[in-house]
GUNUTI-228348 format. One record per residue (C-alpha): x, y, z. Coordinates in Angstrom, 1 decimal. Each point is the difference from the previous one (the first is absolute). Example, Ala and Ser with C-alpha at 12.3 -4.5 7.8 and 13.67 -1.06 7.14 Angstrom:
REM GUNUTI-228348
+--------+--------+--------+
:     c1 :     c2 :     c3 :
+--------+--------+--------+
:   12.3 :   -4.5 :    7.8 :
:    1.4 :    3.4 :   -0.7 :
+--------+--------+--------+
//
This chain:
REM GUNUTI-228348
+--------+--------+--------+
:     c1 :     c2 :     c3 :
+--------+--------+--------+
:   13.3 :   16.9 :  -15.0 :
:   -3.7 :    1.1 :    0.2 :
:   -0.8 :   -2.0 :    3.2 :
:    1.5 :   -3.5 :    1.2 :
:   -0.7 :   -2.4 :    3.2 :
:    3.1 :   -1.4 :    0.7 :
:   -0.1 :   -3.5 :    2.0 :
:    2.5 :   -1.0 :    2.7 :
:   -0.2 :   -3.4 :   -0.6 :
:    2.7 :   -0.1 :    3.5 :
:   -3.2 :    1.5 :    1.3 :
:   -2.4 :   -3.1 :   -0.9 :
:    3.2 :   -2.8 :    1.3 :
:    0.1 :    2.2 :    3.4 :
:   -3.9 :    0.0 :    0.2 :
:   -0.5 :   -3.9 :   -0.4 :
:    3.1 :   -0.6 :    2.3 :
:   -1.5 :    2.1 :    2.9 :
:   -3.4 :   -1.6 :   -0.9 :
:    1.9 :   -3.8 :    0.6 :
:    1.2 :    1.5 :    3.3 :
:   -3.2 :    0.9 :    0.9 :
:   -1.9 :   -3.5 :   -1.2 :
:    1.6 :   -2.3 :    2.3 :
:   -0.1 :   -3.6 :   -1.5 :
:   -2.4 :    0.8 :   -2.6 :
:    1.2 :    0.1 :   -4.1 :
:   -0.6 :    4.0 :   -1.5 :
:   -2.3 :    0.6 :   -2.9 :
:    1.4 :    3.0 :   -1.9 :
:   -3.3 :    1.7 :   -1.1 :
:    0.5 :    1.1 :   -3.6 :
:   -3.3 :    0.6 :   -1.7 :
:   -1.4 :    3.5 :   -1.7 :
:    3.6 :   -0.2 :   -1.5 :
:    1.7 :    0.0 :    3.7 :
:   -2.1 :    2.6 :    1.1 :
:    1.1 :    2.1 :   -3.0 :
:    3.8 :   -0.9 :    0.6 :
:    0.5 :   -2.1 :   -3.0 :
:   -1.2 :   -3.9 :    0.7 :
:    3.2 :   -1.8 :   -1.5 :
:    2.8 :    1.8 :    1.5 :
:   -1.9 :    0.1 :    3.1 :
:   -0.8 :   -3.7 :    0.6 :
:    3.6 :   -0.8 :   -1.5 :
:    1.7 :    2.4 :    3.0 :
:   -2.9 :   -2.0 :    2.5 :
:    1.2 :   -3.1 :   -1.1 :
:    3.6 :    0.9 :    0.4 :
:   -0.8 :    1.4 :    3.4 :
:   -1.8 :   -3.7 :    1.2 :
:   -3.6 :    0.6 :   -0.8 :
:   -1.2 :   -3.7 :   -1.1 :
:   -3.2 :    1.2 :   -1.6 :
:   -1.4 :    2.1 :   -2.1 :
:   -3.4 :    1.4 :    0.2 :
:   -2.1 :    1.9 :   -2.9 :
:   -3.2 :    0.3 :    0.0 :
:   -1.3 :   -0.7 :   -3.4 :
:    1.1 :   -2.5 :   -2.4 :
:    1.8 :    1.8 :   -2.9 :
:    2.5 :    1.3 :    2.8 :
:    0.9 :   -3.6 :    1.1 :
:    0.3 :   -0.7 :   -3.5 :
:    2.0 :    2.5 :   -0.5 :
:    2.2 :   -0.7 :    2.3 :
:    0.8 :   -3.8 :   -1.1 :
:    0.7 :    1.6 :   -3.6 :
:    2.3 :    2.4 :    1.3 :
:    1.9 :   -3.2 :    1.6 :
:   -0.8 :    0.9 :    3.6 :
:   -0.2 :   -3.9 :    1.8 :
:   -1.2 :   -0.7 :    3.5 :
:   -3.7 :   -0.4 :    1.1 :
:   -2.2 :    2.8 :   -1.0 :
:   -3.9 :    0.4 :    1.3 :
:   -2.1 :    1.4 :   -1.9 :
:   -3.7 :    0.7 :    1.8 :
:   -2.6 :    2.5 :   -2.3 :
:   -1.4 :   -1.8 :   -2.9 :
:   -3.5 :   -0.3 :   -1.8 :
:   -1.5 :   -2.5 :   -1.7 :
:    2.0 :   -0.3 :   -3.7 :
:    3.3 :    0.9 :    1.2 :
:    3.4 :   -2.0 :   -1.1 :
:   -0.7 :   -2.9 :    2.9 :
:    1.7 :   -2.1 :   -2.7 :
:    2.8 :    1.7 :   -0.8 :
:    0.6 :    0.8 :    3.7 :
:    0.2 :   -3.8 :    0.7 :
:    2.7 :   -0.1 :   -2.3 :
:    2.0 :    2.4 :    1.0 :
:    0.2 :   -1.3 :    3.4 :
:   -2.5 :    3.0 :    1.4 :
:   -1.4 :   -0.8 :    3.8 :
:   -3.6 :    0.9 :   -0.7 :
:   -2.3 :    1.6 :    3.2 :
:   -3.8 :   -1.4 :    0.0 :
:   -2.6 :    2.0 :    1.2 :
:   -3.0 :   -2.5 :   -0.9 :
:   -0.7 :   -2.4 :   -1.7 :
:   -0.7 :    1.2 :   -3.6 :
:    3.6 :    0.8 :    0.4 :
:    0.9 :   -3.7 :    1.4 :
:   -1.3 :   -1.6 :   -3.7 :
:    1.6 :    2.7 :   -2.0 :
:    3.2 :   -1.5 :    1.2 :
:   -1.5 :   -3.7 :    0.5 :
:   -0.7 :    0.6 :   -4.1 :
:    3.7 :    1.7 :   -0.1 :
:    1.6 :   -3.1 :    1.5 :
:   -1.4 :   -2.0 :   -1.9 :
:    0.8 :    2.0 :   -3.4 :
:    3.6 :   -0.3 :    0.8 :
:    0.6 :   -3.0 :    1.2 :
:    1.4 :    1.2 :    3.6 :
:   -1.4 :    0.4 :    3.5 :
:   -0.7 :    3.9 :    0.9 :
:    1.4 :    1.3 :    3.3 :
:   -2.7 :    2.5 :    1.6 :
:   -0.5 :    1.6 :    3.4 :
:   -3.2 :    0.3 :    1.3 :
:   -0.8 :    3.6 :    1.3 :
:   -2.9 :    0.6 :    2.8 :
:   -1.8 :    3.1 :    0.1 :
:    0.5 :    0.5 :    3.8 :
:   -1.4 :    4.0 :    0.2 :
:    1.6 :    1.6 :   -2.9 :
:   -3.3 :   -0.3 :   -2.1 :
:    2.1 :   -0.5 :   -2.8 :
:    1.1 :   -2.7 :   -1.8 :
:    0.0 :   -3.0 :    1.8 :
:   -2.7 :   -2.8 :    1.0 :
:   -2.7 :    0.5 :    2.4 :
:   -0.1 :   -2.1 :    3.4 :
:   -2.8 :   -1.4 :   -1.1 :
:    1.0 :   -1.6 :   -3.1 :
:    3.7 :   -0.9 :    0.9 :
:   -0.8 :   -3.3 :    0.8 :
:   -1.2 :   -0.6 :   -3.3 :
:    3.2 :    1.3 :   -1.8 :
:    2.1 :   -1.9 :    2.3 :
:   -1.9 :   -3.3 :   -0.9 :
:    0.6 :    0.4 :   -3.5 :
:    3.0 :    1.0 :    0.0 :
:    1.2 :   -3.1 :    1.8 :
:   -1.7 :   -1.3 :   -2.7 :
:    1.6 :    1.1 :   -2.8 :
:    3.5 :   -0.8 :    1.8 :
:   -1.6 :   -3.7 :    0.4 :
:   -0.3 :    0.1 :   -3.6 :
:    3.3 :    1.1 :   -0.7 :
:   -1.3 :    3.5 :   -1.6 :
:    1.3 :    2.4 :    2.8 :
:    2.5 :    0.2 :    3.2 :
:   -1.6 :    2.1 :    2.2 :
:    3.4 :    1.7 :    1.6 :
:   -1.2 :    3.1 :    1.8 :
:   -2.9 :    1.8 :    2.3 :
:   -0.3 :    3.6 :   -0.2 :
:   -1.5 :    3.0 :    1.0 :
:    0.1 :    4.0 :    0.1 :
:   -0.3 :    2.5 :    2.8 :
:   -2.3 :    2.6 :   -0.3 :
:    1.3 :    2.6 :    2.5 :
:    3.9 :   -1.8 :    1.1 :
:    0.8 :    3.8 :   -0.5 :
:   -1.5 :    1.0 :    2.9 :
:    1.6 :   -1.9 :    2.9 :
:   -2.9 :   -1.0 :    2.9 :
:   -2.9 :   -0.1 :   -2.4 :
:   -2.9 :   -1.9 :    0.9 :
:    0.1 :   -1.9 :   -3.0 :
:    3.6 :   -1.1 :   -0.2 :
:   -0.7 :   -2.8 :    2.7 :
:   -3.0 :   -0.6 :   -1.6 :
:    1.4 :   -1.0 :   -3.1 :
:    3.0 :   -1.8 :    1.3 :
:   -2.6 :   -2.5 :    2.0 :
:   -1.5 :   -0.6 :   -3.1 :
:    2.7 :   -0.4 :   -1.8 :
:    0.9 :   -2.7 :    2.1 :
:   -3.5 :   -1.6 :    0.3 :
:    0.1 :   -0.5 :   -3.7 :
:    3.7 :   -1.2 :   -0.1 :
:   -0.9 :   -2.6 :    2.7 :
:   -2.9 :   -0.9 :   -1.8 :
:    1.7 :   -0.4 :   -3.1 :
:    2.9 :   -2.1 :    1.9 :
:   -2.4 :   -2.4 :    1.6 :
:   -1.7 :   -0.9 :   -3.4 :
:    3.1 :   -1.3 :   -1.3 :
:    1.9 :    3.3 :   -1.6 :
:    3.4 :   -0.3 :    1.0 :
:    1.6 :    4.3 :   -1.0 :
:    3.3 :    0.5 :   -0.8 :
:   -0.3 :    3.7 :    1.1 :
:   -2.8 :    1.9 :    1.9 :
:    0.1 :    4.0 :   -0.5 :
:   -2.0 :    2.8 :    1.0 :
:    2.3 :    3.1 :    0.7 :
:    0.1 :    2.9 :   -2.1 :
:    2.8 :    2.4 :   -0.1 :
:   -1.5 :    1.9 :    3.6 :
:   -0.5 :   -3.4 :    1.6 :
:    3.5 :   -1.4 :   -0.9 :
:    1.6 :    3.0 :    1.6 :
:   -2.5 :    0.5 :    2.9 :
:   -1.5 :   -3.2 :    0.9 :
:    2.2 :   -3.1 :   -0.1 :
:   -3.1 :   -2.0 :    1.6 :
:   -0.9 :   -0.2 :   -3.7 :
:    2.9 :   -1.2 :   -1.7 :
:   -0.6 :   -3.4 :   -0.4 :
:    1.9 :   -2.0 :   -2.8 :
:    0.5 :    3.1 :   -2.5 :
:   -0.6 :    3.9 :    0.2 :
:   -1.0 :    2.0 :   -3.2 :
:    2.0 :    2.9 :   -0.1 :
:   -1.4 :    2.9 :   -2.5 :
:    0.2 :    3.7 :    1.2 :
:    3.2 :   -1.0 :    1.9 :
:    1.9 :   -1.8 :   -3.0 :
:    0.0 :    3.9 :   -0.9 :
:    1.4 :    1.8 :    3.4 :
:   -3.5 :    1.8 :    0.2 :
:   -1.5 :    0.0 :    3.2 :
:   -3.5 :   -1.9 :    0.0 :
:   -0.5 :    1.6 :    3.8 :
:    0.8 :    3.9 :   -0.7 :
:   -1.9 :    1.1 :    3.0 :
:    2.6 :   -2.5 :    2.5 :
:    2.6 :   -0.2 :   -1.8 :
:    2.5 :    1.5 :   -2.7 :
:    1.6 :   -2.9 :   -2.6 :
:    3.3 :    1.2 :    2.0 :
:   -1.7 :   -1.2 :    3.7 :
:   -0.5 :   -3.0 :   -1.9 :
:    3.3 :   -0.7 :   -1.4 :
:   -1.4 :    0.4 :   -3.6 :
:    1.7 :    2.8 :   -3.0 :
:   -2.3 :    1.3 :   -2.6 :
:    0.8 :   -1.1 :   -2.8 :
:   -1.5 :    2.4 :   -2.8 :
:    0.9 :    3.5 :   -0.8 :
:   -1.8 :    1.9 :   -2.9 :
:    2.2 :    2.8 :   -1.1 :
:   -1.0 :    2.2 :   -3.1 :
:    1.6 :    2.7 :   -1.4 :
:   -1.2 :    4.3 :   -0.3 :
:   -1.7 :    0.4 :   -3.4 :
:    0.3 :    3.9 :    0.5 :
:    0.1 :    2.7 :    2.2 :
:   -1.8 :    3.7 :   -0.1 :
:   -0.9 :    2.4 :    2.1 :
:   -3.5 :    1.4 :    0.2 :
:   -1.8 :    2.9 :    1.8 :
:   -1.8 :    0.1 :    3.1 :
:   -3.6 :   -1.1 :   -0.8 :
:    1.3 :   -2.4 :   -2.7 :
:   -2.3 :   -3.3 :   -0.3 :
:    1.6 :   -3.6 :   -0.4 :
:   -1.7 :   -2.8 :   -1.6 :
:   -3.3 :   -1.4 :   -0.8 :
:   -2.4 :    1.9 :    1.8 :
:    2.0 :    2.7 :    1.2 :
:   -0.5 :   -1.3 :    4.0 :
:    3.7 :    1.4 :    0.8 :
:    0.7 :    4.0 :   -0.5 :
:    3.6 :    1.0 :    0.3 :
:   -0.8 :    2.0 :    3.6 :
:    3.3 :    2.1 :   -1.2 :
:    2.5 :    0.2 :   -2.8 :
:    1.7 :   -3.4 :   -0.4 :
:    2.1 :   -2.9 :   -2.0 :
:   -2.0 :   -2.9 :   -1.2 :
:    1.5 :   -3.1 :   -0.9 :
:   -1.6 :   -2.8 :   -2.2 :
:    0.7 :   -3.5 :    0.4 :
:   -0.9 :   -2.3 :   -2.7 :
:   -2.3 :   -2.7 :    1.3 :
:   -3.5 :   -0.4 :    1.0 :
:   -2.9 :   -1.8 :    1.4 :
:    0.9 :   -2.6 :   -4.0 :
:    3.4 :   -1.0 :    2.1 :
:   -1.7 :   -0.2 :    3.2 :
:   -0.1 :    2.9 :    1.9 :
:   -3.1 :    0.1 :    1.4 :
:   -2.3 :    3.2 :   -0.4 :
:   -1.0 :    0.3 :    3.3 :
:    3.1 :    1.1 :    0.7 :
:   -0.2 :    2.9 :   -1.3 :
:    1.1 :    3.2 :    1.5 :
:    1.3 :   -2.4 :    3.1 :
:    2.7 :   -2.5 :   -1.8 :
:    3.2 :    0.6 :    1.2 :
:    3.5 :   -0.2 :   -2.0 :
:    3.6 :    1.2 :    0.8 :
:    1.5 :    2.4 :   -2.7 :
:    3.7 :    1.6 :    0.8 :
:    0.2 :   -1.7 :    3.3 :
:   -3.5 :    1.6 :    0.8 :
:   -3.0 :   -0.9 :    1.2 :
:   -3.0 :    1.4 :   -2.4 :
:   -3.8 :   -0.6 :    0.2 :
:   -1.2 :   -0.6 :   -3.9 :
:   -3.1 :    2.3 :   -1.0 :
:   -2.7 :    0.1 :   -1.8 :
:   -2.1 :   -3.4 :   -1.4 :
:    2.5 :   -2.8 :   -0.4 :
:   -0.7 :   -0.6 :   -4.5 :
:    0.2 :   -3.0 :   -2.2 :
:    3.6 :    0.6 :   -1.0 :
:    1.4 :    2.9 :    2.6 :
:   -0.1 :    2.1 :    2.8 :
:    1.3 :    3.1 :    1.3 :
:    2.0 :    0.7 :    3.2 :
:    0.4 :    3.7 :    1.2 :
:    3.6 :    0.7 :    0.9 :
:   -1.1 :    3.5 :    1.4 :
:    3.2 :    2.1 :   -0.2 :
:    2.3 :   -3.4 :   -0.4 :
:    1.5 :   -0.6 :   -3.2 :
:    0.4 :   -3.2 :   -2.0 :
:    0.7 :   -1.2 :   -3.4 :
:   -1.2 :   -1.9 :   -2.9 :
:    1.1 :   -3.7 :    0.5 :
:    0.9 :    0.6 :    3.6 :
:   -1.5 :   -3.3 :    1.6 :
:   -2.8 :   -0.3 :    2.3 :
:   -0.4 :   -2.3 :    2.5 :
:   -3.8 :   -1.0 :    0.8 :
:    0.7 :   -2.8 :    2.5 :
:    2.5 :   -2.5 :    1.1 :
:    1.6 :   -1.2 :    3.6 :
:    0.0 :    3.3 :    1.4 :
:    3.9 :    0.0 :    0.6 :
:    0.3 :    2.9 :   -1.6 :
:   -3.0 :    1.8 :    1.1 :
:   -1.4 :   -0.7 :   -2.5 :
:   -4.2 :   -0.5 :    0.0 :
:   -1.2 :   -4.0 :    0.7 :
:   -2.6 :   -2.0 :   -2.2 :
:   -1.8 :   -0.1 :    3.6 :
:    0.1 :    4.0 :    0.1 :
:   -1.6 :    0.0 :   -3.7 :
:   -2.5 :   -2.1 :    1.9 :
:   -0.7 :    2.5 :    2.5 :
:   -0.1 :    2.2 :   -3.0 :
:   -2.7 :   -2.0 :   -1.8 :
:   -2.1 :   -1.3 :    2.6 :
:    0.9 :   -3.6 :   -1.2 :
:    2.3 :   -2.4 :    1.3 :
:    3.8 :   -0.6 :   -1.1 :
:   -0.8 :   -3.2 :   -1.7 :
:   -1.8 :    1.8 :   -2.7 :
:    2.9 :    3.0 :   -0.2 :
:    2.8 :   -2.7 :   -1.2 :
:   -2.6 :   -2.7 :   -2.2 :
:   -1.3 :    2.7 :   -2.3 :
:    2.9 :    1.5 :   -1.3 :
:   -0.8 :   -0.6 :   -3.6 :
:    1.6 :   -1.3 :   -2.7 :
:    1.4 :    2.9 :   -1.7 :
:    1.8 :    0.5 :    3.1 :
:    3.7 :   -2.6 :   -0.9 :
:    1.8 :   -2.0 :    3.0 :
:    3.0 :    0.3 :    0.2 :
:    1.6 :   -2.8 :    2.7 :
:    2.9 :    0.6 :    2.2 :
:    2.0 :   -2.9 :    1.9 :
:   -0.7 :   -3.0 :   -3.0 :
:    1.4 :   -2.9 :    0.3 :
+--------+--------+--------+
//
């Protein structure tokens, strides 16, 4: 083994269950896009599923295509596109389509029409985020067409959405911002005629911290994985949540060097006295972000170590001092913490980035290997 993340797909059904205890009456989205946050989309979604997530959320196309080829059923959202992408082929395969605007409205007016069936989309307001979304000021406009199109038989307009900007920080101004106009454009929407099967609004942090935004269905991303989206209030433990990601990889070689002795690109680590050097076999290609370097932390022989030197494409090195290890001994980067080892939030703190990142860029090269299938 040069390096592995091993997924506790246990994790993922414990995750979405203490997510349903914490949603009340609404239905749980299970959050899988960017490849489940760089868990591995399929078996992740099929373990949400199994848990009693009812959706699926991506966030571009080819993911909820994906998805329907791999035979995953159930109601998938799908809510980034641009103008060209597969609004055809997502009618067909029974996608839920999010509209932003109305370019995005005749894309799928055109896609309905194409196939032959009537498109189910949910139409997202931009209540703060600055994001995606539409604008106050040109909601009513959507709204108007969109009825519309369902008059025509061309769309079923089946959801209202939005996105918090800051649900991570519990008491900021803008939360009750957004959620009052959130609900200015949902009773707008209502009283022209649009008739939801689900309203949704909360993110991970606000499904876990503020059930006043619940509504009909919570989207639960960050979470799905046992990754705390609140670090500074709360550890995934506080919140009933396991991580469920550990990247192990195993000691390429060990030597010892002299006092003085420079590591890596650069040379911005000295060996300060005679010591051990260890070399573990991935890099910033697999994910391990650069800025790390000479802070990441890993657990060798039981042991906490500190790696050193500049984090490189395929490698880096780990000073052992007067430890010992050897070749293919494994290294544990991070995982729960049960074993002491480090946390993707403490390569976080390493980084100066957040955990999200941490667990969704661990590349390619980098295989899954899944515990607890079913």
């Amino acid at each position: 083994m040069r390096a592995e993340a091993r997924i506790d797909l246990d994790a993922v059904r414990h995750n979405i269950a203490a997510v349903r205890g914490r949603a009340g009456s609404a239905e749980v989205m299970a959050v899988v896009k960017a490849d489940a946050y760089g868990h591995g989309m399929v078996a992740c979604a099929r373990a949400a599923q199994q848990a009693g997530a009812s959706w699926l959320g991506t966030a571009i196309p080819g993911e909820a295509l994906r998805l329907r080829r791999a035979g995953l059923d159930g109601r998938i959202l799908t809510w980034l596109w641009v103008p060209g992408d597969p609004f055809a082929e997502a009618v067909e395969a029974d996608v839920d389509i999010s509209v932003s605007a109305l370019w995005a409205l005749r894309e799928v007016e055109d896609a309905a029409r194409a196939t032959g069936r009537t498109a189910r989309v949910h139409l997202k307001a931009d209540t703060g985020l600055g994001r995606n979304g539409c604008q106050p000021h040109d909601w009513a406009a959507l709204v108007e067409s969109a009825l519309k199109a369902e008059a025509d038989g061309l769309v079923q307009v089946v959801g209202l959405w939005s996105h918090f900007a800051c649900a991570d920080e519990p008491g900021h101004p803008s939360i009750a911002l957004q959620l009052a106009a959130f609900r200015d454009a949902v009773d707008y929407a209502e009283q022209r005629g649009v008739t939801p099967e689900v309203r949704h609004m909360a993110n991970s942090p606000a499904t876990l911290l503020l059930p006043e935004s619940h509504f009909d269905l919570v989207r639960s991303g960050l979470a799905t994985y046992g990754v705390s989206p609140v670090p500074d209030l709360h550890t995934p433990a506080e919140l009933g949540l396991r991580p469920a990601m550990t990247l192990a990889a195993s000691v390429a070689s060990v030597k010892r060097v002299p006092a003085g002795h420079g590591v890596s690109y650069g040379h911005t680590w000295h060996a300060e006295a005679e010591s051990t050097l260890a070399l573990v076999p991935v890099g910033y290609a697999d994910g391990i972000p650069r800025h790390a370097s000479s802070a990441g932390p890993v657990l060798i022989g039981g042991q906490r170590r500190t790696l050193v030197g500049r984090v490189a494409m395929d490698q880096f090195v780990v000073d052992l001092g007067d430890g010992t290890a050897e070749p293919g001994d494994e290294v544990i980067l991070f995982g729960p913490g049960d074993r002491g080892e480090p946390t993707a939030e403490d390569w976080a703190q390493a980084a100066g980035t957040i955990a999200y990142e941490v667990v969704t860029r661990i590349g390619s090269r980098v295989p899954r290997v899944y515990l607890g299938a079913r």
